[in-house]
Backbone as CSV, one residue per row, in Angstrom:
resi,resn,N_x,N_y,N_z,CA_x,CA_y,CA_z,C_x,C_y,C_z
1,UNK,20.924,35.656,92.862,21.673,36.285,93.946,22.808,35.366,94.374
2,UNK,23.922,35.835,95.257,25.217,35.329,95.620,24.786,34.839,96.604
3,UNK,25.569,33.912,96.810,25.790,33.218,98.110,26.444,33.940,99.219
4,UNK,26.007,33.793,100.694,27.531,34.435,101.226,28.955,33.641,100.879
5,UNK,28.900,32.517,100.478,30.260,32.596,100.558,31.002,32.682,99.135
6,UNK,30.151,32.988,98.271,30.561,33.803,96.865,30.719,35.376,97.487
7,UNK,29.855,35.734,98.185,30.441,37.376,98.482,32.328,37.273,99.368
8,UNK,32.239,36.365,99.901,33.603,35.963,100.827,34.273,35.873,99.872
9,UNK,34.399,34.950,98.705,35.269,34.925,97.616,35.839,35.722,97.067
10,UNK,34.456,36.844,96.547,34.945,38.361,95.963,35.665,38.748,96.600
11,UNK,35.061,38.981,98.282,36.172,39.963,99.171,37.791,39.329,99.689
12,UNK,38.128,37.944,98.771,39.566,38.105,99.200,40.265,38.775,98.342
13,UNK,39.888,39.419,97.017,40.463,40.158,96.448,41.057,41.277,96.766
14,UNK,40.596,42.033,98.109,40.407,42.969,99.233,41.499,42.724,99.812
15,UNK,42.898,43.075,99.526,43.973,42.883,100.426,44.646,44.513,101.285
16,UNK,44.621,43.911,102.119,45.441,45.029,103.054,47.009,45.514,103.108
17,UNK,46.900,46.945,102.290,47.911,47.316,101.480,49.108,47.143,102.533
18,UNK,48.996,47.319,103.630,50.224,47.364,104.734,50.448,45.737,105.407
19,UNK,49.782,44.955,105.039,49.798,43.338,105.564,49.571,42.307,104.462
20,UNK,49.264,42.958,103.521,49.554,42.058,102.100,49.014,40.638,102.036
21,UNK,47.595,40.525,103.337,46.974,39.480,103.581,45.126,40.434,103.140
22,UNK,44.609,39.339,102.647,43.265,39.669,101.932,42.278,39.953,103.508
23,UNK,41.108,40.946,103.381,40.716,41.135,104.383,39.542,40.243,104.867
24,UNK,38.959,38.614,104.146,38.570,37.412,104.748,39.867,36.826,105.459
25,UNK,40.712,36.822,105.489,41.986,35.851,106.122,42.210,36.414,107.222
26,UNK,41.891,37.991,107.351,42.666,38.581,108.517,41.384,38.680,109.426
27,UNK,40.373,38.370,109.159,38.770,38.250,110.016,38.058,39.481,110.192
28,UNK,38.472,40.656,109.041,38.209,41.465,108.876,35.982,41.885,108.458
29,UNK,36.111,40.595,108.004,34.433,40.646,107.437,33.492,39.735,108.574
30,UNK,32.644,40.558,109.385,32.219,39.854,110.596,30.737,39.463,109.828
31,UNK,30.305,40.038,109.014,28.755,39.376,108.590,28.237,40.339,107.717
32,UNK,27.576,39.229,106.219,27.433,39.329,104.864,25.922,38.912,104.816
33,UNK,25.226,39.649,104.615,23.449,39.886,104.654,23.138,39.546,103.079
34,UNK,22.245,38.806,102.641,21.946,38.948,101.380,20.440,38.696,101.508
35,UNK,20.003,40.058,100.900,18.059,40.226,100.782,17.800,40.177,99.355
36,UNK,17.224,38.605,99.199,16.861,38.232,97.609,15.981,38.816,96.925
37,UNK,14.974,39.679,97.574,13.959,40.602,97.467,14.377,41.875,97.200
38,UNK,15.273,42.727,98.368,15.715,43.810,97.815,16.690,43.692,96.398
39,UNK,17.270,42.668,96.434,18.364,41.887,95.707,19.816,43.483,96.269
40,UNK,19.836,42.493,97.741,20.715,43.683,98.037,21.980,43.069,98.446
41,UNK,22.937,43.368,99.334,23.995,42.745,100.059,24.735,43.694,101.019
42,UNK,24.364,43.382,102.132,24.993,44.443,103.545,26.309,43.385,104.243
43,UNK,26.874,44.411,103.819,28.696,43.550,104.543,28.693,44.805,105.607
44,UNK,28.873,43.629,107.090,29.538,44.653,108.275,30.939,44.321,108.377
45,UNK,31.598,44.483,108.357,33.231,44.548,108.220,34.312,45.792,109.367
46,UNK,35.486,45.239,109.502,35.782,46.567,110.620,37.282,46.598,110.042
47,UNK,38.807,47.057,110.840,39.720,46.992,110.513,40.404,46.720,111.331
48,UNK,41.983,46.549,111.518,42.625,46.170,112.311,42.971,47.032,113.220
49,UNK,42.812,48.742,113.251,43.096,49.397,113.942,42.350,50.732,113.570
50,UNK,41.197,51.844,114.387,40.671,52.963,114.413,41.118,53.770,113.177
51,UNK,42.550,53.922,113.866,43.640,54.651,112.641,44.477,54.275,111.602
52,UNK,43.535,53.199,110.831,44.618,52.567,110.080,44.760,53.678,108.653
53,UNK,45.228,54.023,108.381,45.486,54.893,107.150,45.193,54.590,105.798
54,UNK,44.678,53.004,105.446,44.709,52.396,104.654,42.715,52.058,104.551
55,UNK,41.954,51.950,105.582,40.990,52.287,105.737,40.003,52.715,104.844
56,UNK,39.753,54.155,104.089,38.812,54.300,103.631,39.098,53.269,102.359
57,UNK,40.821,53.352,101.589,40.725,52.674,100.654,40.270,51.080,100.521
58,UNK,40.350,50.584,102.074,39.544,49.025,101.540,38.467,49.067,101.269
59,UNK,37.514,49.828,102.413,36.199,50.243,102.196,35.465,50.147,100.901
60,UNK,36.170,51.295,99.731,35.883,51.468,98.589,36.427,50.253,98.209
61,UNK,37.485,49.497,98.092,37.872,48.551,97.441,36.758,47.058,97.600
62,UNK,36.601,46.971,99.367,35.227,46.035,99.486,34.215,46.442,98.648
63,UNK,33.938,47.500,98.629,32.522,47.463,97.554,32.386,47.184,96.154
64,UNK,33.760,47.492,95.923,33.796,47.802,93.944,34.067,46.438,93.598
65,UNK,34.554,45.214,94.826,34.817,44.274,94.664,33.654,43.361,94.261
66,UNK,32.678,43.658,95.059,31.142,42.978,95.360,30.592,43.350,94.213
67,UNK,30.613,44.332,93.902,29.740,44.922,92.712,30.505,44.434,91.478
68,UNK,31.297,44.448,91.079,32.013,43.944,89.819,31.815,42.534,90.014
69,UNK,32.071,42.023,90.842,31.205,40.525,90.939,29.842,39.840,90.858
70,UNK,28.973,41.193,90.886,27.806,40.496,91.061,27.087,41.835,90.279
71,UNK,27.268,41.877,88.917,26.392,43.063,88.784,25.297,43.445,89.028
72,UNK,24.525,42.172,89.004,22.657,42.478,88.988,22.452,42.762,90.175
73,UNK,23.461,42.286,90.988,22.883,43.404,92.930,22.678,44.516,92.422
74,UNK,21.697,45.308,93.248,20.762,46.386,92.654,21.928,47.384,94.232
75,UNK,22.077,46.787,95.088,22.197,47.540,96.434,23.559,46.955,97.157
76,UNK,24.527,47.538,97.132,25.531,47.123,97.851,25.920,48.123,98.911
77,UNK,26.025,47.401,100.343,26.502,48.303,101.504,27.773,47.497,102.203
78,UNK,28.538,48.316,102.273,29.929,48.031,103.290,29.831,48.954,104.201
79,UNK,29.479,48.306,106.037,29.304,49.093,106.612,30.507,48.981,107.806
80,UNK,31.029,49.992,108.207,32.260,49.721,109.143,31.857,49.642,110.609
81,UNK,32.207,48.990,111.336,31.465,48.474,113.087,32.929,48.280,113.662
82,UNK,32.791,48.644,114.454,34.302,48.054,115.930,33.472,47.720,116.980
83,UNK,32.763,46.824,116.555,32.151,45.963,117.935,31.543,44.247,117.179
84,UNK,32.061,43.693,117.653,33.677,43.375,118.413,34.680,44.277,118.391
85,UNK,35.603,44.781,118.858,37.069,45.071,118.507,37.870,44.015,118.144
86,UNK,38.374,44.146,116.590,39.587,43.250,116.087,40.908,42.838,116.832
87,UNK,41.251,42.070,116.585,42.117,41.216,117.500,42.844,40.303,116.202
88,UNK,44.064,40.067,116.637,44.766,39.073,115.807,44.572,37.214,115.965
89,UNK,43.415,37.259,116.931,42.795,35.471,117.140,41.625,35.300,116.440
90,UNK,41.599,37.200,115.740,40.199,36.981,114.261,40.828,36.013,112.971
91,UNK,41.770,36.397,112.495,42.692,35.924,112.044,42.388,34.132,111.113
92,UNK,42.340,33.697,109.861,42.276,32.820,109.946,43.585,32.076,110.536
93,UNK,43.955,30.529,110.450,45.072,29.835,110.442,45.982,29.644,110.024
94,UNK,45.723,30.266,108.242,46.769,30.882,107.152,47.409,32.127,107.248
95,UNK,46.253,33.074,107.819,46.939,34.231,108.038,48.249,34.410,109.116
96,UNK,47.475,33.569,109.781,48.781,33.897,111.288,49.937,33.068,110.920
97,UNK,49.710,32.221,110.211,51.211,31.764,109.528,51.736,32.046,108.807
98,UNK,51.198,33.027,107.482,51.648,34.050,107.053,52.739,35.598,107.570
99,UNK,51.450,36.024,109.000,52.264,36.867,109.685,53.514,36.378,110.868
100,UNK,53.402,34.945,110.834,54.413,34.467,111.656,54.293,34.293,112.902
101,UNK,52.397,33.716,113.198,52.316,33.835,114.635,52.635,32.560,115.214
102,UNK,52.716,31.633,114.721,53.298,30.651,115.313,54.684,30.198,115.257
């Protein structure tokens, strides 16, 4: 089984088609479950905005990411939560210098 932070790895492949920043950088992935027993992996993850239009496609893109990475996971879940609500101080330190927050 993966590590979480081999599942983090996969998911910077996961970039956000309208911010062109991967969705670990933008603090998009709040918590990565791995059950060595089920041999499963539950990602809670959210987005930058209710209505982002771009949305279902990360979704699918988080998963196909995890799974092409890790074939022998038997069980992959990407589940979407807005609690917390996203904020741009999720953000890593690269990202916001990327988007120009400093």
């Amino acid at each position: 089984m993966p590590t979480k932070e081999q599942v983090l790895e996969a998911l910077t492949a996961v970039v956000d088609p309208e911010i062109m920043i991967d969705i670990v950088k933008l603090g998009l992935v709040y918590e990565v479950k791995i059950d060595e027993e089920k041999k499963s992996i539950d990602i809670d993850m959210t987005l930058t905005s209710p209505g982002c239009p771009m949305g279902p496609q990360i979704l699918t893109d988080a998963y196909q990411s995890v799974q092409r990475a890790f074939p022998d996971v038997e069980d992959v879940q990407v589940n979407l939560v807005w609690v917390p609500f996203w904020n741009p101080q999720m953000m890593s330190e690269e990202a916001k210098e990327e988007l120009g927050f400093f």
